[in-house]
N, C-alpha and C positions, 0 to 999 in steps of 0.2 A: 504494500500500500504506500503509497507516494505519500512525504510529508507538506501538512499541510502548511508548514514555515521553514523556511530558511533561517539561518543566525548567523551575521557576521559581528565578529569585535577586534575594534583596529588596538595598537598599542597605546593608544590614547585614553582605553577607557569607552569610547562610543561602541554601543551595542546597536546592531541593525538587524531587526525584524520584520522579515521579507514576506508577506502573504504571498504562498504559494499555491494558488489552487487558480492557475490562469486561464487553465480548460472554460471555468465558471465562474472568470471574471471577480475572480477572489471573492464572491461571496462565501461566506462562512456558514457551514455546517457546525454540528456536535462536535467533532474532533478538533474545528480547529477553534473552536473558545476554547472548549479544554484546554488546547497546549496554550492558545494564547494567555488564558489564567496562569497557567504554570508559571511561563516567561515572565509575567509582569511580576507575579510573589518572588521569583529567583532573582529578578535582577533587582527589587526593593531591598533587598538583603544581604547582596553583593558587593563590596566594597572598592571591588576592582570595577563595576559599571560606574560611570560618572554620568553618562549621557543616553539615553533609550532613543531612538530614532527606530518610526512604522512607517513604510512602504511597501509596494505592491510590484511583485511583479508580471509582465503583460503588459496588456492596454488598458488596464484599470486597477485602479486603489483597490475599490474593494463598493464589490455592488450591494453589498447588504447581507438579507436572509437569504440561504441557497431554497429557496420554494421547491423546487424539485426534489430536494433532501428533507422536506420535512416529514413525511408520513412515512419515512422506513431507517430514520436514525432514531438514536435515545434520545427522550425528550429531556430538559433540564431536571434534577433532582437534587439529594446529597451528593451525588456520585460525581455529578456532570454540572458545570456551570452554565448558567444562562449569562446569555448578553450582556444582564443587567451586574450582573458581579464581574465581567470581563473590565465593562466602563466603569464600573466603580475600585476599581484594584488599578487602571489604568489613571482615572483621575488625580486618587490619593499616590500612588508611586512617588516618594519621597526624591527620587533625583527629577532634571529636568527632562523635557519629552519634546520631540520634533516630529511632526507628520509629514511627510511630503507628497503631496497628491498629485496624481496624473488623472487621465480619465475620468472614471465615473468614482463618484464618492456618496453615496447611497443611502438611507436610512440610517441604518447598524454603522455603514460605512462613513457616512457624514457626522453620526456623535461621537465617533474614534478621533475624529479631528478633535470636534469640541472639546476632550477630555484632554489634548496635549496642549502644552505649554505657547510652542510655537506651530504656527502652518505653513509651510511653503509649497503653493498651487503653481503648478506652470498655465499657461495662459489660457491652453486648451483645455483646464479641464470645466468640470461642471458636477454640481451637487443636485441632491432634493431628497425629500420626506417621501415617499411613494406609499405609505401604508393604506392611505383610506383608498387608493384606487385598487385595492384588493380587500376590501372591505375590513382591514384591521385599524386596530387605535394606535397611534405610535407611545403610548404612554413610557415605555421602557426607556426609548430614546430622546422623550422630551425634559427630562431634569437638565442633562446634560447640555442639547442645545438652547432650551430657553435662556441657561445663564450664559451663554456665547452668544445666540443672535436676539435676544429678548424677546418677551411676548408679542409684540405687536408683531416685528417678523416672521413669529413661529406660528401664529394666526395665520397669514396667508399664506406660506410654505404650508404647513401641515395640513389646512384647509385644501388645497390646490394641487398639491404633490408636482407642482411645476418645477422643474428644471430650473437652476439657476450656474448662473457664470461663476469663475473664479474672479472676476470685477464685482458681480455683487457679492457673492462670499468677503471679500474687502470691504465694501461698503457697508455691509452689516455686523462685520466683526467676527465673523470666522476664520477669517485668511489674514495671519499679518503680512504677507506678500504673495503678488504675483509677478513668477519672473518667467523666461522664455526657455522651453524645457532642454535646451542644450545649456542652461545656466544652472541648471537646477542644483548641481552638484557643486559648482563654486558656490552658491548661497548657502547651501548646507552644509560648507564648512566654513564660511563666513562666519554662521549662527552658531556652528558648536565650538570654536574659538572662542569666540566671545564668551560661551557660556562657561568654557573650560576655565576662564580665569578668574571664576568666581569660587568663593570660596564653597565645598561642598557641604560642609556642615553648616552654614548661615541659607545655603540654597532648601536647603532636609525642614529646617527651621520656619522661613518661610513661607514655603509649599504647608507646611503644615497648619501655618499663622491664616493663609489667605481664604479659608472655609466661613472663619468666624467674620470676613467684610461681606458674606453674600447676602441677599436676603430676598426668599428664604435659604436657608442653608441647604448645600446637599441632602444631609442625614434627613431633613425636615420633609423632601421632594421625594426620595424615596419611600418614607413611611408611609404617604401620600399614594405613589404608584400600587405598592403593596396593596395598600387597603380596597383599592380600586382594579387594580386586578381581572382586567377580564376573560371571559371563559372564552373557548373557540364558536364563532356563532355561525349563524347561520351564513350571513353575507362573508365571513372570514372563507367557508369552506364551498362558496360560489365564486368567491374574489381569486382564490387561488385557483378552483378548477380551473377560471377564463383566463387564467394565465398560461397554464400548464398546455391550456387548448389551445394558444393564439387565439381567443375571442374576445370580444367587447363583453364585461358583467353584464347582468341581467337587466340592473338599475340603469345603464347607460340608454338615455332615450335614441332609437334608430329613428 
């Protein structure tokens, strides 16, 4: 079985976690939260990582939930992590974190950004929220980006599941750059330079300090998703058929 990540770590300290599942567009199945959970508890604990940097390789970051992998992987449980402890062990990760997006940056795949410190978009890529046009809530994904693009954005993304640029991902505070994807690799060691001459213990400190300026809090948004919780419904398991089919849902007026 092919794995579903890569790892590179230069003698610097940067760790680089490759989604490797370019068959499908690095959307994420079961196995690769799992490992991705692993990675992020190993390198918070690490002493030799200074730096996490998430990329994708292929033509895209990472398109979200694999839908095709839903109904014959293990669903999240003790055993297996959901999404929502993937972004939340990504968020908290005590060193700094850099994304660098290409392509498509998706649901799952769009809060993985939110959750890192920095973003660097090359010019062609593009985001969006897609879950209500398969008839799901994004609630797992929305703690995350509400505190990166705010409510008001998250209201029409999440409502619309429309596409957007790596210009608006900058203009709404997703993306602290977009650069031209032959640069991509000089900006991201621009960024982890800089970051590298910061002290690592004042950085652990920090990262820890900046939960308690949000409001509301992480811990707060979560408890919230939790409570609310929804079951698989009807339109979830019409949303996904008319995917899996190439059709328009049922809801969609012809």
């Amino acid at each position: 079985m092919a794995e579903t990540l890569k790892i590179d770590r230069s003698p610097r300290g940067v760790a680089t976690i490759w989604l490797n599942r370019p068959e499908r567009s690095n959307a994420f199945d079961q196995r690769m939260l799992d490992e991705l959970a692993r990675e992020f508890f190993a390198h918070a604990s690490d002493d030799g990582t200074r730096i996490v940097v998430l990329r994708g390789i292929g033509r895209h970051f990472c398109a979200g939930a694999d839908l095709n992998a839903r109904d014959g992987e293990p669903q999240a449980s003790p055993a297996h992590a959901s999404l929502v402890d993937v972004l939340a062990a990504l968020d908290r990760l005590p060193k700094p974190t850099i994304a660098v997006v290409h392509g498509a940056a998706a649901g799952g795949g769009a809060a993985l950004t939110a959750c890192c410190d920095v973003v660097l978009a090359c010019d062609g890529a593009f985001f969006s929220i897609p879950e209500v046009r398969v008839g799901m809530v994004p609630l797992g994904v929305a703690p995350f980006l509400i505190r990166a693009i705010g409510q008001r954005n998250f209201r029409r993304y999440g409502l619309t599941a429309e596409r957007f640029s790596a210009a608006e991902g900058l203009r709404i505070g997703l993306v602290h750059a977009v650069v031209a994807a032959d640069s991509l690799d000089d900006s991201l060691a621009e960024i982890a330079d800089a970051l590298l001459q910061g002290a690592p213990g004042a950085q652990r400190e920090l990262k820890g300090e900046l939960e308690h300026y949000t409001a509301p809090s992480l811990a707060e948004l979560l408890a919230r998703r939790a409570a609310h919780a929804p079951a698989r419904t009807a339109e979830a398991i019409e949303g996904i058929a008319s995917f899996k089919e190439k059709r328009k849902p049922s809801w969609y007026p012809q």
